[in-house]
C-alpha positions in Angstrom: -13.3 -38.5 27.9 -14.7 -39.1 24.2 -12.7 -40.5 21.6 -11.1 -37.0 20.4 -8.1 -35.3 20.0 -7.9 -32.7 22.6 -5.1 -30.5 20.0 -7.1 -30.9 16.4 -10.8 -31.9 17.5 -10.4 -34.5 15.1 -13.1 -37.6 15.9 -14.0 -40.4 14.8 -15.4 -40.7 11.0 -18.6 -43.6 9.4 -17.8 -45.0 6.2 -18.7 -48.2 4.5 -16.9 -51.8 4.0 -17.3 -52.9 0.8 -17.3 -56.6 -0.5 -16.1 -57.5 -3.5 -19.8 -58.3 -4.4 -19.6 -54.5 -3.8 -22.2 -54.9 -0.6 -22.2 -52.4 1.6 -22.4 -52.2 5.6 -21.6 -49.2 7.9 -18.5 -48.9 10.1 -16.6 -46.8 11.9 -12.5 -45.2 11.7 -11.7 -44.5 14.8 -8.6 -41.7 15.2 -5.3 -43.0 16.4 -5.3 -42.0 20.3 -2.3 -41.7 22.3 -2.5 -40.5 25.8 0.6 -37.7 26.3 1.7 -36.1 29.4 2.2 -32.6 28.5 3.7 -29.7 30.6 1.5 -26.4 31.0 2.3 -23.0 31.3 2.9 -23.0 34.9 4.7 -25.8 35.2 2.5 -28.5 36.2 1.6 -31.4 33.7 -1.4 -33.2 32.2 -2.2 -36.1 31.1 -4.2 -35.5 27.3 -5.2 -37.6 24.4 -3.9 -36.6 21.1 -4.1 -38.2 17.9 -0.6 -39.9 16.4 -0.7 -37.9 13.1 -1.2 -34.7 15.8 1.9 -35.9 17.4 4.2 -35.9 14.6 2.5 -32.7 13.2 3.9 -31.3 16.8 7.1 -33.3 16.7 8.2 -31.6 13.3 7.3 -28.0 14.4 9.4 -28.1 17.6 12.6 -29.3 15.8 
C-alpha cells in the first residue's frame, strides 16, 4: 500500500528545510498513518490506513 489515507486521499507533501543561513534543501512531510480495523457494511472488518487528523475528524462526527 502507498503512504495514503485510504478516507481523505491525503499524501505525502515536498517542502524545503531552511537553515538559518536561509539554504535550502528538499524534503518530504510525510502524513500521520495509523492502521485501523474498521467494520463494513456486512459485517466483516478491514484492516485500512488512515491519517490521525482523519481519525479525529471521524471521532468528532460519530459523538
Amino acid at each position: 500500500m502507498s503512504r495514503k489515507c485510504a478516507v481523505t486521499g491525503k499524501s505525502r507533501q515536498v517542502g524545503y528545510k531552511v537553515s538559518h543561513a536561509n539554504n535550502k534543501t528538499k524534503r518530504v512531510f510525510n502524513v500521520n498513518l495509523r492502521v485501523v480495523r474498521i467494520t463494513l457494511g456486512d459485517g466483516s472488518t478491514r484492516k485500512v490506513k488512515v491519517a490521525a487528523s482523519t481519525l479525529r475528524t471521524l471521532r468528532k462526527t460519530s459523538k
